[in-house]
C-alpha angles and dihedrals in degrees: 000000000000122000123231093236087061098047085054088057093047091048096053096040086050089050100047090055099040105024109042131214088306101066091047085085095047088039090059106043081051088053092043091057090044090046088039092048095044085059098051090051086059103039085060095042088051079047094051091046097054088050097058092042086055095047080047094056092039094055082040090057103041079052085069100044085052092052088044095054087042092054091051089052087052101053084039098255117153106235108184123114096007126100127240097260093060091043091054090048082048094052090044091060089049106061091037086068 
């Protein structure tokens, strides 16, 4: 497959033997949208990946409040209303007596 980078050759070498001086400007704004366009392509597709890192490491992170939770039931500890912090010092006390 050919690479963006030697189209563009191929274009401006075309357009220096058959176009003449006059068609380099128009051949450049036409370069600058595809290239431009190419970016923003990228920049959304960069975007798309962090949020569904972030949705990853949130589900990741509701997994261990659940097992947290989970854990309290176990040992007979009440968990509602308190956050996970206070159930793992809970916990903690639990399993030291």
């Amino acid at each position: 497959m050919i690479s963006i980078e030697e189209i563009l050759i191929i274009v401006v070498v075309a357009a220096i033997l058959f176009g003449g001086s006059k068609k380099i400007p128009e051949l450049a704004r036409s370069i600058g949208r595809a290239t431009g366009g190419e970016f923003r392509r990228g920049g959304q597709m960069e975007i798309q990946r962090e949020i569904e890192n972030a949705t990853r490491a949130g589900a990741a992170t509701q997994t261990v409040n659940v097992n947290v939770v989970e854990a309290a039931r176990n040992l007979g500890i009440n968990p509602e209303g308190k956050s996970e912090e206070e159930l793992k010092r809970e916990i903690a006390e639990k399993i030291k007596n």
